[in-house]
N, C-alpha and C positions, 0 to 999 in steps of 0.2 A: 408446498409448491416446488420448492429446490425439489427434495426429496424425491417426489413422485419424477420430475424430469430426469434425477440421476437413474431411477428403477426403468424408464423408457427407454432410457440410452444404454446402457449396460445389464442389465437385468438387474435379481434382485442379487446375486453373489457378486456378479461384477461391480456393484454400487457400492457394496461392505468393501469390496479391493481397490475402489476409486478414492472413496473417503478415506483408509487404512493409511493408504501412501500421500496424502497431501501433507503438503507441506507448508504452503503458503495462500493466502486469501484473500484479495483487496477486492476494499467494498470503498464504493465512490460517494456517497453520500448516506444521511441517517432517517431516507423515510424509509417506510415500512417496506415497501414494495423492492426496494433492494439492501433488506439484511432479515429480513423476516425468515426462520429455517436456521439461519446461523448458529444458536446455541443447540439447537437439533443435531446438528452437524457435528459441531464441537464435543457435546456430550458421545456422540456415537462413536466417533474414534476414538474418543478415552478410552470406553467400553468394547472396542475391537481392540487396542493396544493395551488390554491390561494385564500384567507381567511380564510385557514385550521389552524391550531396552527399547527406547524410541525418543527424541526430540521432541520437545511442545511445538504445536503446530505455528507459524508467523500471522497474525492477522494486522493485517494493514487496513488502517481506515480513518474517517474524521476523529476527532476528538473525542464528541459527544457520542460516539458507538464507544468508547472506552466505560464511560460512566454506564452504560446500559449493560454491556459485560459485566462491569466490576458488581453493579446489582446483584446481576443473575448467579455471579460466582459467591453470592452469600450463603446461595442455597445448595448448588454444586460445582466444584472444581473443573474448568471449562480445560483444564492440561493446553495453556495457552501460552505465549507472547506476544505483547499489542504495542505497535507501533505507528505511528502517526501521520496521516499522511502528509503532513507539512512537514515533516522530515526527512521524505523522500521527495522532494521537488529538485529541481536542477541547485537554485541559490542554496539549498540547507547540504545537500550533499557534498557542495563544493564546499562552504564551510568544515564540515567536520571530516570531510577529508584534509583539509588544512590542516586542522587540529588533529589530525592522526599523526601526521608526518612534523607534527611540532612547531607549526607556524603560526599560532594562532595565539590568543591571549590567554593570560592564565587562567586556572580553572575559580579563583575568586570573582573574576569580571566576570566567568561564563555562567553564576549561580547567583550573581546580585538577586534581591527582592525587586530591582527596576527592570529583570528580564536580561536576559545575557545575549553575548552580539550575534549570537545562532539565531535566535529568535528575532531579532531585531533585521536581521539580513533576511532571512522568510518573507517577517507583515512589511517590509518595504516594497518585496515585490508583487507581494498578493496585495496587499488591502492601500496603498501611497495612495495620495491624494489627489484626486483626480483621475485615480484607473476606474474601471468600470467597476470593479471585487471591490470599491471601499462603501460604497454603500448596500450592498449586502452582508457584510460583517468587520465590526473595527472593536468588538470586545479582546483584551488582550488574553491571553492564555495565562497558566499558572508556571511559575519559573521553571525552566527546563534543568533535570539532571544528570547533565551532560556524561557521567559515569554509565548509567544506566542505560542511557537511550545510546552509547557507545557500543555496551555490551548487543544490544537488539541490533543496532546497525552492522557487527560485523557478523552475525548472525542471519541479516538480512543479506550479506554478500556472499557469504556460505551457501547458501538457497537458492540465493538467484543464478552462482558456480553449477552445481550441481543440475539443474533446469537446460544447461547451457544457455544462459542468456545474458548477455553483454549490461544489460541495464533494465531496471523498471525504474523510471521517472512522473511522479504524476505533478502534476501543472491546475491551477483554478478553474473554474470557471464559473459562468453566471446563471445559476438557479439559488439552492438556498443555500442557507450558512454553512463555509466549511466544507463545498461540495467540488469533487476533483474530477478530472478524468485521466486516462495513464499512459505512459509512452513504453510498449516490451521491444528492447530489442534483443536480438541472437547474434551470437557470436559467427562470425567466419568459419569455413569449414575446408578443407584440404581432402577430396575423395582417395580414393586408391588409386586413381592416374595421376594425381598429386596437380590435379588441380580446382584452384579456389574457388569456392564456393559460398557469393556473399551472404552475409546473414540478413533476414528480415526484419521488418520495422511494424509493427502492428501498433494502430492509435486506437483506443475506445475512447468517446467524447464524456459519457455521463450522460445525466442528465442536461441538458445547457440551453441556451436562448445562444444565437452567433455570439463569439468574441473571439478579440484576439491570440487571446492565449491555445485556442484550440487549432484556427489558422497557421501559429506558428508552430505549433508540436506537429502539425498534419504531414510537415514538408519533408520531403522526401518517404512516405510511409509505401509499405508496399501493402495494408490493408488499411482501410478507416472505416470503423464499426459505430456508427451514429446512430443511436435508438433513445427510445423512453417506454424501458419497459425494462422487464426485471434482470440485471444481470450479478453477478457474482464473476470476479476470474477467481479460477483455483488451480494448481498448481505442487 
């Protein structure tokens, strides 16, 4: 389905030069209707970049789309990097940009088997007691290694540089477990009269039933894209 939309909008060459050059992929949740095509994808730009010098593509998504990649990559090499989207939320970003700049606690606290304070800063503000996200999912994750997901993170800012875009942000919301939607903003821009040029705010909701987490990511947006139906951003 991806597929065939990419061969409608660009043709069939244009689609091999759309996929070739991405870079980045977030997917809002792990039903079928929006990641279904993904390892399609994945495998085909391997297979256009091979012998290319090129980056593994960023795929941003729940958790449980990791586990169904890591499957798939038993059988072939998806030439990826998966990162989470509870690590792109506003509280996880502020966190480990903390700990970029040395503010933060050691890397012993950030690796305990009780879950280190990245994580803990996250399900406070997604799953606390008494938000609406705690009874849609309160199983805890497996400890975070804050090395690793450092290395993807500044990887993720690399990407999101080059894109020109100021931030992607994704935020909860209320459908099923671990289901987000994302906040793109663009950088500022200075034309050749030398002057400024603000940058836009684009929300996609997800999936979701109203909450307030999507209320409050909406504000000040200069698009808000609210569907149920299949999306992918790539980039």
């Amino acid at each position: 389905m991806i597929d065939v939309s990419l061969g409608n909008r660009y043709g069939l060459t244009g689609a091999d030069d759309a996929v070739r050059t991405l870079r980045c992929i977030w997917i809002s949740h792990i039903h079928a209707d929006h990641h279904t095509g993904l390892a399609r994808i994945l495998a085909l730009r391997r297979d256009l970049l091979k012998g290319v010098p090129h980056e593994p593509v960023l795929v941003v998504g729940p958790r449980q789309l990791k586990r169904y990649l890591d499957a798939y990559q038993r059988l072939e090499d998806l030439d990826m990097l998966f990162l989470d989207c509870k690590h792109t939320t506003a509280a996880s970003l502020d966190a480990f940009e903390d700990d970029f700049q040395g503010n933060s606690v050691n890397s012993q606290t950030l690796n305990n088997n009780n879950g280190d304070l990245i994580a803990s800063k996250v399900d406070s503000t997604l799953f606390a007691r008494g938000s609406r996200m705690q009874s849609c999912f309160r199983r805890p994750g497996s400890p975070v290694d804050k090395d690793v997901v450092s290395h993807i993170l500044k990887k993720f800012k690399e990407v999101l540089q080059e894109a020109g875009l100021k931030a992607l942000i994704s935020f909860p919301v209320v459908h099923c477990p671990q289901a987000f939607g994302v906040v793109l903003k663009a950088e500022e821009k200075t034309n050749s009269a030398g002057k400024v040029i603000p940058g836009w705010k684009i929300v996609y909701s997800g999936d979701t039933r109203p909450c307030p987490e999507l209320i409050e990511a909406s504000r000040g947006a200069t698009v808000l894209i609210h569907e149920a139906s299949n999306c992918l951003i790539l980039f």
